[in-house]
NUMAR-596604 format. One record per residue: x negated, y, z of N, C-alpha, C in turn. Coordinates in Angstrom, 3 decimals. Each point is the difference from the previous one (the first is absolute). Example, Ala and Ser with C-alpha at 12.3 -4.5 7.8 and 13.67 -1.06 7.14 Angstrom:
(r (-13.190,-5.690,7.800),(0.890,1.190,0.000),(-0.900,1.200,0.000));
(r (0.350,1.050,-0.720),(-0.820,1.190,0.060),(0.770,1.090,0.730));
This chain:
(r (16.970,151.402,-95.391),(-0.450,1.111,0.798),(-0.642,-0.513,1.278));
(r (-1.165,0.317,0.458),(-0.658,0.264,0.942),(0.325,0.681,1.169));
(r (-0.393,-0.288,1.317),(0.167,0.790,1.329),(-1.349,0.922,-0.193));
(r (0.453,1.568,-0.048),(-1.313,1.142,0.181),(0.327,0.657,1.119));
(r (-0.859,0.889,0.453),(0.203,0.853,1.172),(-0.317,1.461,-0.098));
(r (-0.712,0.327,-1.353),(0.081,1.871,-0.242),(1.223,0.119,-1.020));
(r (0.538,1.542,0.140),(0.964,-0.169,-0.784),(-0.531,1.449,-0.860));
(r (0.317,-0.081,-1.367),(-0.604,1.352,-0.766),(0.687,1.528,0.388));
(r (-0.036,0.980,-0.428),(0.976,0.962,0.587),(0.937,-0.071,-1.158));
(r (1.097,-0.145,0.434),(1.526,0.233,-0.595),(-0.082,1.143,-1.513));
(r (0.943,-0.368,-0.738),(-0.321,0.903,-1.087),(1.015,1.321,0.625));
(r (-0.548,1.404,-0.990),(0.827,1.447,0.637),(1.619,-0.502,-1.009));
(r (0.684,0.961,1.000),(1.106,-0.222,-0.097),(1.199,-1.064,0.524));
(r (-0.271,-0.671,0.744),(0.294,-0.616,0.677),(0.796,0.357,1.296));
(r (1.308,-0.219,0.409),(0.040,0.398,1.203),(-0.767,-0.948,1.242));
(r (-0.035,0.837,0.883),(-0.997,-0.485,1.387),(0.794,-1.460,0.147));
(r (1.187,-0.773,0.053),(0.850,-1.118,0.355),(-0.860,-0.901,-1.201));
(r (0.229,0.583,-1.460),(-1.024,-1.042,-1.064),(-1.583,0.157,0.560));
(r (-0.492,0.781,-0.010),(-1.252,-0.390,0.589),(-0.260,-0.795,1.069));
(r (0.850,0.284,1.163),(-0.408,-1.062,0.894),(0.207,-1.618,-0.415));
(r (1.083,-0.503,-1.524),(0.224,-1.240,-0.210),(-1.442,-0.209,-0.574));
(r (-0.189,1.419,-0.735),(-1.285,-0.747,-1.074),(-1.240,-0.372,0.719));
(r (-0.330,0.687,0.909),(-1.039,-0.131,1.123),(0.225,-1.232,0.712));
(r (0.957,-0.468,0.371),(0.056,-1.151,0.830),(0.036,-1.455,-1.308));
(r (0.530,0.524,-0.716),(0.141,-0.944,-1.118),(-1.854,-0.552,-0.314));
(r (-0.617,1.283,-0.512),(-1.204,-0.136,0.125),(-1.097,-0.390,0.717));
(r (0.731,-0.125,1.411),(-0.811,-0.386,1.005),(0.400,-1.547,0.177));
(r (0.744,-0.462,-0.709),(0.372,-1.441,0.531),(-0.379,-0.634,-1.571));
(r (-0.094,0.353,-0.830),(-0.096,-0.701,-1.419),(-1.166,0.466,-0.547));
(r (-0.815,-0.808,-1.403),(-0.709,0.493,-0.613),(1.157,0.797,-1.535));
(r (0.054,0.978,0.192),(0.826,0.450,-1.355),(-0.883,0.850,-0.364));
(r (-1.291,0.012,-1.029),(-0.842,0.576,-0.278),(-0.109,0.383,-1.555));
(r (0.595,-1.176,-0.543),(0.071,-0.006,-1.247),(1.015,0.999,-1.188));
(r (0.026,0.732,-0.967),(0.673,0.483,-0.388),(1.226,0.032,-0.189));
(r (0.116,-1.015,-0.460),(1.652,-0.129,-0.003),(1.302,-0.153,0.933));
(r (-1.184,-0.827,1.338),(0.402,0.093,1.438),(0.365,1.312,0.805));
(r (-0.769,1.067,-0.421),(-0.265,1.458,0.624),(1.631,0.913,-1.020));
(r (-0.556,-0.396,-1.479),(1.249,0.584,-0.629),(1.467,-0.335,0.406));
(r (0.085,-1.207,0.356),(1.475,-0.739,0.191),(0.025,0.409,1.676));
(r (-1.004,0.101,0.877),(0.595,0.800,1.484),(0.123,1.593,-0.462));
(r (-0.674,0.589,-0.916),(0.654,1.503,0.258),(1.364,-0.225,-0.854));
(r (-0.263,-0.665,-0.598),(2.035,0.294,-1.045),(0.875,-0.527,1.390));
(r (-0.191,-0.965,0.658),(0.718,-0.720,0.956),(0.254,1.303,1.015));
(r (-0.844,0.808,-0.012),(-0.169,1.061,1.513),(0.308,1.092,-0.685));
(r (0.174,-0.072,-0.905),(0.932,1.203,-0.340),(1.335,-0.046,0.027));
(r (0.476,-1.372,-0.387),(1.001,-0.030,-0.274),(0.943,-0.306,1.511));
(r (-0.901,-0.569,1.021),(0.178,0.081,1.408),(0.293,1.696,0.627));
(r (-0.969,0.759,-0.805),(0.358,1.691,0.427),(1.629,-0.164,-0.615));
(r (0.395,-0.216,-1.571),(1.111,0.630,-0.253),(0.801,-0.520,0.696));
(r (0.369,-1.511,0.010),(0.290,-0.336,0.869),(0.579,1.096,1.490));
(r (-0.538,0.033,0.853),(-0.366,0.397,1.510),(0.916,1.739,-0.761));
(r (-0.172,0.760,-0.837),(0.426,0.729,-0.042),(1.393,0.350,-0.861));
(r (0.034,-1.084,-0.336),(1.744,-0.206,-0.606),(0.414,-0.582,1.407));
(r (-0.344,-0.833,0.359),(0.318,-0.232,1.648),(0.742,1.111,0.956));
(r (-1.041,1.254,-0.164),(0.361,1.106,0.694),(0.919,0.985,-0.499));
(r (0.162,0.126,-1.516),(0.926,0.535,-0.330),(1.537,-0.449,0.621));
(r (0.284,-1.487,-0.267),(0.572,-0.519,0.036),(0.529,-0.285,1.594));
(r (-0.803,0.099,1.010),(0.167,0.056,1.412),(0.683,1.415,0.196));
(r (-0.363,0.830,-0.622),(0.876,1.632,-0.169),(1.240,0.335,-0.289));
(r (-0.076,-0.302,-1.892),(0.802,-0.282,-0.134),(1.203,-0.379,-0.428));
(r (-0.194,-1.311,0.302),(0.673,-1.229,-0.201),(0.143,-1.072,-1.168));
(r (0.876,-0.776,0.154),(-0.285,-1.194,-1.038),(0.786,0.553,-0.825));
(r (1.163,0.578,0.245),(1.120,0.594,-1.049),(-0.284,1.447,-0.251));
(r (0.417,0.578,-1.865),(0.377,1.222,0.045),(1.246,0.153,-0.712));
(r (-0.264,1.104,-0.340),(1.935,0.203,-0.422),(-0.669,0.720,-1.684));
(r (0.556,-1.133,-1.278),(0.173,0.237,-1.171),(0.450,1.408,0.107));
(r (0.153,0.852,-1.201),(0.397,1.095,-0.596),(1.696,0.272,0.181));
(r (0.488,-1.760,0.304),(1.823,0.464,-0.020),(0.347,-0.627,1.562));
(r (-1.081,0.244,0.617),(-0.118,0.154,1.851),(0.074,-1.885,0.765));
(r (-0.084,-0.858,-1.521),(-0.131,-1.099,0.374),(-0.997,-0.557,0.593));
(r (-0.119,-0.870,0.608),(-1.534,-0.817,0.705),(-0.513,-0.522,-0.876));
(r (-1.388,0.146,-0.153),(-1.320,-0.855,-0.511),(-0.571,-0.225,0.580));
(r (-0.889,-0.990,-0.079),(-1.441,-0.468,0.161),(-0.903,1.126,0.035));
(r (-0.558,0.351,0.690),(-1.292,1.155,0.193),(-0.973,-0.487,-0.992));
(r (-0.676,0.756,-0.685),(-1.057,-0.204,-1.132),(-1.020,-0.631,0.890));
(r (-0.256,0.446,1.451),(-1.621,-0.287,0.363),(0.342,-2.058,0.482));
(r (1.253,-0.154,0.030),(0.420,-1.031,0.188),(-0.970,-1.335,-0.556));
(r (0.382,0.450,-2.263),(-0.596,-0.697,-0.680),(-1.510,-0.111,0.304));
(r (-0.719,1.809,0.065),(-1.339,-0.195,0.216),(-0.271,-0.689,1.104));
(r (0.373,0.055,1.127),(-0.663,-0.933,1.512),(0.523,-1.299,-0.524));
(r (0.497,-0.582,-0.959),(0.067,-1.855,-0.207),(-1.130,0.089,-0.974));
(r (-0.088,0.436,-1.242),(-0.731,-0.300,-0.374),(-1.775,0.208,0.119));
(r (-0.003,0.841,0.851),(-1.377,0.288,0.584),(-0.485,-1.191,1.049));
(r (1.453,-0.272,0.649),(-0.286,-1.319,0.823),(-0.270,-1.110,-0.871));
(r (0.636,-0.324,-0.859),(-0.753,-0.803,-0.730),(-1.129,-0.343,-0.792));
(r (-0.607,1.449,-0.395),(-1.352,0.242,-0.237),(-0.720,-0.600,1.504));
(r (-0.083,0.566,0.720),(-0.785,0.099,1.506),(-0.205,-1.802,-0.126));
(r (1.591,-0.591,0.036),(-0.513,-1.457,0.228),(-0.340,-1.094,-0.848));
(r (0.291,1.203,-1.305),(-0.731,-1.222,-0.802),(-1.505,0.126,-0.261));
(r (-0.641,1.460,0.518),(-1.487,-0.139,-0.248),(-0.673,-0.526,1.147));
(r (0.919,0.332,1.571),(-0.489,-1.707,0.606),(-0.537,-0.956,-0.558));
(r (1.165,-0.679,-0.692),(0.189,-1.301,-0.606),(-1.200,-0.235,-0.689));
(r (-0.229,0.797,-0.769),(-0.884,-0.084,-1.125),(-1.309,0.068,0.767));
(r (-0.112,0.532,1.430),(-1.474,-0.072,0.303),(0.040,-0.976,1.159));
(r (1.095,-1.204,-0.472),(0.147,-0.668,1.213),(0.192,-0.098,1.593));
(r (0.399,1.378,0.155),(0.197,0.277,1.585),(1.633,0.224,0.119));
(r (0.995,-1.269,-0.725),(1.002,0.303,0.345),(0.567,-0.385,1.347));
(r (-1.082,-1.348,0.287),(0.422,-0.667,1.586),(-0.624,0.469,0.663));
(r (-0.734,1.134,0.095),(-0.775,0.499,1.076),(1.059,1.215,0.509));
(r (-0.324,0.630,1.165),(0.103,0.580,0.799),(0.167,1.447,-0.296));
(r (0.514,1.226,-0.321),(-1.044,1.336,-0.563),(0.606,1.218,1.038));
């Protein structure tokens, strides 16, 4: 990847927090190519679910109470890990895991 300085407009649907990565992302890299563009929107989406299992979960909480009033694991729990791991592995894959974002 290349240093560029225009960045394309963000795809719809996106929250405004993913757009500003994809925009800056775009403004510092050449990611022009298809598969580059496909692997930042799966990555920035999965940065939205992410950010919003986040917020569930800031609400509320890490625990709920099973059906026989026991504690569980909150469902949005699983989704915010594994979305985090989407997010950093399509980094990875577009090589911006040591960079900055």
């Amino acid at each position: 990847m290349t240093k560029k300085t225009t960045a394309p407009k963000p795809p719809i649907g996106l929250s405004p927090e993913a757009q500003g990565i994809w925009k800056r992302l775009h403004a510092e890299y050449e990611l022009s190519d298809t598969g580059a563009v496909q692997i930042l929107m799966a990555a920035l989406h999965a940065f939205d679910t992410m950010r919003q299992a986040e917020g569930m979960l800031a609400k509320e909480g890490v625990c709920t109470l099973d059906r026989y009033g026991g504690a569980k694991a909150h469902p949005a729990v699983d989704i915010a890990t594994r979305a985090r791991a989407q997010w950093l592995n399509a980094l990875r894959m577009l090589g911006l895991h040591r960079e900055a974002v």
